[in-house]
C-alpha positions, 0 to 999 in steps of 0.5 A: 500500500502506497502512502506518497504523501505520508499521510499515515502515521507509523503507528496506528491509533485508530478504531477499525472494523472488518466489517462484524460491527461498527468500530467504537469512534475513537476517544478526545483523547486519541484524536488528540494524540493523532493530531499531535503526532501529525503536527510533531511529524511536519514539524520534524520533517522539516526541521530535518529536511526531509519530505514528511514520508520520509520523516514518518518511515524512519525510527524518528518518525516512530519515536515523535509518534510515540512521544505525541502519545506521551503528551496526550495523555500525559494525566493518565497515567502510563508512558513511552519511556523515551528520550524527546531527542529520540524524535531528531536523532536517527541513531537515539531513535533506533536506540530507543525504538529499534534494533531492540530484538523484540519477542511481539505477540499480538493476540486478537479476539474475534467475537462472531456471530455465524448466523448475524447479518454479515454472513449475507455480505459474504462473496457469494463464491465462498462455500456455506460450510466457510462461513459457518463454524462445524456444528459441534462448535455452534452453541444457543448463546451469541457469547459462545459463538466466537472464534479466536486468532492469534498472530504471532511475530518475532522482529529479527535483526540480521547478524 
């Protein structure tokens, strides 16, 4: 997916549906932070010279990012432990926020009715059987109807 204008932040603090449901708008709070975050990422970008996609790619647009967040929600309580110089120096910023070698786990639940009204949204050329479970995991409660994934990613720094 192409972002030339480097509209996109390079993380993601927003509502997203797949479609089951209406996503929950996002918070005052969240709003701010993005706005934040856009306004750190012009200023940055120019104060570094570079176009604001660039600026966003790097390991400092993910550090401003990060420390946008910080000020938004400054009051409530936890943190991005990271240096505010982190957000115009690349080697600080990869320091703070890559090259970590981290272990990430991200886990998903997805709540799915099978007999809701989505299923009739379902492209016509998959089968019945893929867009309901098998019988034995179909109960009478909606809450018991659910399905469950979980993405699991390593990020390895080449040696």
């Amino acid at each position: 997916m192409s972002d030339i204008d480097g509209t996109r932040l390079p993380i993601k603090l927003d509502s997203t549906s797949n479609g089951e449901f209406a996503p929950v708008p996002l918070s005052p709070r969240n709003r701010l932070a993005n706005r934040l975050a856009h306004e750190a990422a012009d200023a940055h970008a120019k104060r570094l010279g570079l176009s604001r996609r660039r600026f966003l790619v790097s390991a400092c647009g993910a550090a401003s990012t990060l420390l946008a967040f910080n000020r938004a929600n400054a009051s409530s309580g936890g943190y991005f432990d990271l240096p505010a110089e982190a957000a115009l120096d690349e080697a600080l910023a990869q320091a703070s926020v890559g090259a970590k070698r981290e272990f990430i786990f991200d886990v998903q639940g997805h709540f799915v009715d099978p007999s809701g009204a989505w299923v009739k949204k379902v492209s016509p050329t998959r089968s019945a059987s893929r867009r309901r479970p098998p019988a034995a995991s179909r109960r009478s409660s909606a809450w018991a109807r659910t399905s469950s994934s979980t993405t699991c990613s390593a990020t390895r720094t080449p040696t």
